[in-house]
N, C-alpha and C positions, 0 to 999 in steps of 0.2 A: 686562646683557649680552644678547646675541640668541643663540639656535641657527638658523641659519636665520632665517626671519622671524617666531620666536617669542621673546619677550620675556620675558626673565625677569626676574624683582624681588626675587631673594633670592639668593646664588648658594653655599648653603648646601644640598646635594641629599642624597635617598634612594639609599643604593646598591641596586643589585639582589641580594637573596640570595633561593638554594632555599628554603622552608618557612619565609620568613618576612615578606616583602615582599609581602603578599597584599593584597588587596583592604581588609578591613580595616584591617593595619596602614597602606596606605598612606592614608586617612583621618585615621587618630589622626594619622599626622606633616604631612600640610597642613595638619590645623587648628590644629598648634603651630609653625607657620613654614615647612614645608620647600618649598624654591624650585622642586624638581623630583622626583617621586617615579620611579622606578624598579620595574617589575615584577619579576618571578622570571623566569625565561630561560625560555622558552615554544619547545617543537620546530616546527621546520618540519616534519617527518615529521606530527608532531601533528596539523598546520593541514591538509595537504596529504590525511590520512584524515579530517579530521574528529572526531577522537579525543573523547571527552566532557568528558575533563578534561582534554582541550586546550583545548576550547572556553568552556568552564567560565571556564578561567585569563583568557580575553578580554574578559570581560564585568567593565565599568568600569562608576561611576559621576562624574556632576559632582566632586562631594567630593572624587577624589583628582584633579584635574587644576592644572597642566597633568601629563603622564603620559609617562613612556616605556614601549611594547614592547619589553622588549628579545629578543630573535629569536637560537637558537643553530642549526647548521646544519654542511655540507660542498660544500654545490656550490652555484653561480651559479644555477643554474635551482631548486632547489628555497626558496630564500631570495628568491630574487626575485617567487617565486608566496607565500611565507607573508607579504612584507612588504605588496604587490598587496592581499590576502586584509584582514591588519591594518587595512589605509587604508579598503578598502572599508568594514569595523565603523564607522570613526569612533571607534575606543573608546582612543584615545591623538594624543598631539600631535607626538608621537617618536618614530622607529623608532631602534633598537641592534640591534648586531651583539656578539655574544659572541665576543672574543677571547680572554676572560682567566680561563673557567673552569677549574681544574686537575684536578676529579674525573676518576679512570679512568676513568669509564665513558665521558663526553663526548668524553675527548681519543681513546681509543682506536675511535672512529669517526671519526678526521681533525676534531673540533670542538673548541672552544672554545682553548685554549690552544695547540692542535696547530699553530692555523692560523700559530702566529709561528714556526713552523718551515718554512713551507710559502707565502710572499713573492708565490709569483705568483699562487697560487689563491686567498690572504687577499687580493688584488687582485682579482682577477674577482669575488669575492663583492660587494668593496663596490662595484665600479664598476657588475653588473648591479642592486643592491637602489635605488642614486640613480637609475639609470634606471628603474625601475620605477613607483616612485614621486613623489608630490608631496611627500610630508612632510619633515619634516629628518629627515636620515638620521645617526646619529654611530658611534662605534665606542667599545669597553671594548676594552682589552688589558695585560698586564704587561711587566714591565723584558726579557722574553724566557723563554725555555724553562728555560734554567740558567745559572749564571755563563761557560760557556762560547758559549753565545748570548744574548748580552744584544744585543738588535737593535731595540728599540722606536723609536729614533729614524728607523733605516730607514722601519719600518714606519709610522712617524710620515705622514714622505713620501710614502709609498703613498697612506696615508689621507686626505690632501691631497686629493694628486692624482685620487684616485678620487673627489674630490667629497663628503666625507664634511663635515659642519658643525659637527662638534668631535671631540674626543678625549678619550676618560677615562687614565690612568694610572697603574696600582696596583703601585706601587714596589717589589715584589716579584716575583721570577720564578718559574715554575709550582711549579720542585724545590721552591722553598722553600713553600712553599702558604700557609700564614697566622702562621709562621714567624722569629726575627730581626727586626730590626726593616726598616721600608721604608726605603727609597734614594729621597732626595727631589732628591738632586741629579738623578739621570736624568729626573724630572717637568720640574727645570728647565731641561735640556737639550732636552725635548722642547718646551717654551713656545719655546726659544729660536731652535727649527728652523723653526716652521709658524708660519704667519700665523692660523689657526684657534684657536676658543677653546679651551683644555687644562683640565680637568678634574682635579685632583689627590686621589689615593686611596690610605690605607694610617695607620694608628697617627694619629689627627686622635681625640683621646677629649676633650680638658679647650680651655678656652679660650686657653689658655697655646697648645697644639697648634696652635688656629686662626689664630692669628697668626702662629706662626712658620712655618707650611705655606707660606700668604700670602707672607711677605716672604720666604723663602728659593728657593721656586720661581716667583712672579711670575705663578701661576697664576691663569686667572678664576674659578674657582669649586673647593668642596672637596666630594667624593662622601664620607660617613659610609656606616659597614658596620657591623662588630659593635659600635661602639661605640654601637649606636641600638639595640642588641637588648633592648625590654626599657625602653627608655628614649625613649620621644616625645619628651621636654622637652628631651631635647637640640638639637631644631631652636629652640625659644623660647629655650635661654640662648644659644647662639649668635647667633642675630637678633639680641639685643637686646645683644650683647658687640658686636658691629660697631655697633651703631647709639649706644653708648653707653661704649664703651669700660670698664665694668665686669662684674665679674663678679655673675652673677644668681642671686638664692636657688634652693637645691632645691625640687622639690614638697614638697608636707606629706603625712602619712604621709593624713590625709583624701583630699587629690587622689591618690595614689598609688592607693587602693581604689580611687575612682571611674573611675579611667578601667582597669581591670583589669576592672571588673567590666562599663563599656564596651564595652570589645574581646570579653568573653567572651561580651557578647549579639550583639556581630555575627557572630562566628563562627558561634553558634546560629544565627542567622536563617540566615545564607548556607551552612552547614557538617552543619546539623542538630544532634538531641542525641545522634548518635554520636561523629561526625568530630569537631564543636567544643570539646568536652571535652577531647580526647583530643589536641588541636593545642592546646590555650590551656594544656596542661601546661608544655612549655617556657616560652611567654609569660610564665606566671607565676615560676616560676624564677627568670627574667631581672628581672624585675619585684621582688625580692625579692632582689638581690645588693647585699651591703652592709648591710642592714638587720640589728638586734641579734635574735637568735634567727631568722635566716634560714635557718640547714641545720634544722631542725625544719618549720619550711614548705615547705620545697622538698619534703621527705620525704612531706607531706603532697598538697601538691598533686600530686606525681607516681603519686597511689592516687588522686584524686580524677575521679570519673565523671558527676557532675549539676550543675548550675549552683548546688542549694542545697550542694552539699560545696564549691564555690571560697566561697560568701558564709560559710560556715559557716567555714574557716579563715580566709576575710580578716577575722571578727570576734576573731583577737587583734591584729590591727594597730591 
């Protein structure tokens, strides 16, 4: 599939999530398959002061691309100088527009999920950020606000029109946040509306999922979220369930350690031996769901402060 005139060769993607789609983890999941990594939603306010750890958030390498920014906001002019700003870096292949975040804090400054309440201004944004830029420009958004605004396929057409180069779709509305299950019919209605490539997102965990997302919604490609947290490998069984129509062994509890222990040095290099610690807590966590005496490790890792106390409890796995 193309976004634009970028070409993708997997159409198995990174979703974007807060504190976890970082620089590192987007790494780990290139190197296990994944067709499109996704950033964490990065402020234009951020871009536009210079913020540190705005700036911080922008700095990519090779490894995780191709890459999206994806870019959250409230006005045409402020989103079309942070996307401007992005292109300039070089440090991504995509630009995104956050339509489908639900947290209070975001929506209650007119962003992220606010904007599918809000038709013309969700229009001004995308139409000034394509003009702004050369990149592909796409859009994230949900089934709508709440069952009484369920308007995505409106917005669908907006997103067209404004020139945007695909669309994601996260079958769930803001009320519901991460909630019931997704509504994949409305993905397929949105495939069904726009000529553009659609994006399908929401409950895609097992391969069983990947398939029937696939042939239900007719969609080009599937966005994974939580179902990655924790779990790289998911982009390699996947790959290899499309390329081969079986299903693919789990890691071993040996590759499991290694690539925890992985992530925990890149954290370190890029996070230091404060922050990195202290971030690879949840990682580990997640890393660790399922496994026989796994709430004893969780327990662990979540007191643990030095890179020797994560090797030191990964030596009972």
């Amino acid at each position: 599939m193309f976004i634009g005139k970028l070409q993708i060769n997997n159409p198995v993607f990174l979703a974007p999530m807060a504190g976890v789609t970082d620089a590192a983890y987007r790494i780990l999941a290139q190197r296990m398959g994944c067709g499109l990594a996704y950033s964490e939603m990065v402020s234009d306010k951020g871009i536009h002061f210079r913020n540190e750890h705005t700036l911080f958030m922008l700095k990519t390498e090779p490894a995780e691309r191709p890459l999206t920014m994806q870019l959250f906001g409230e006005t045409p002019a402020s989103m079309s100088e942070a996307a401007k700003y992005v292109e300039s870096l070089g440090c991504a292949d995509v630009i995104d527009i956050n339509m489908g975040c639900p947290a209070p804090k975001i929506v209650k400054n007119n962003g992220g999920s606010a904007l599918m309440l809000d038709p013309k201004r969700a229009f001004a944004i995308m139409e000034a950020v394509k003009k702004a830029v050369s990149l592909p420009v796409t859009v994230k958004m949900r089934k709508g606000w709440d069952d009484t605004h369920v308007n995505v396929v409106e917005m669908a057409h907006l997103a067209e029109e404004a020139g945007m180069d695909a669309i994601a779709v996260h079958g769930r509305t803001r009320e519901q946040f991460y909630s019931g299950r997704a509504d994949w019919d409305i993905i397929a209605a949105v495939k069904q509306a726009v000529h553009i490539p659609v994006i399908g997102n929401g409950d895609v965990r097992t391969c069983k999922d990947l398939h029937d997302i696939f042939q239900k919604t007719g969609c080009d490609a599937v966005m994974i979220g939580r179902a990655a947290q924790g779990n790289p490998w998911i982009f390699r069984e996947f790959t290899e369930f499309l390329r081969t129509g079986k299903q693919p062994s789990e890691p071993t509890m040996a590759e499991r350690k290694a690539v925890i222990i992985e992530h925990l040095d890149m954290l370190l290099q890029k996070k230091g031996d404060y922050i990195g610690p202290r971030e690879m807590r949840k990682h580990a966590t997640w890393y660790t769901r399922g496994i026989k005496g796994g709430a004893d490790l969780r327990r662990q890792f979540n007191l643990a402060e030095t890179r020797e106390d994560f090797i030191a409890i990964l030596e009972q796995l």
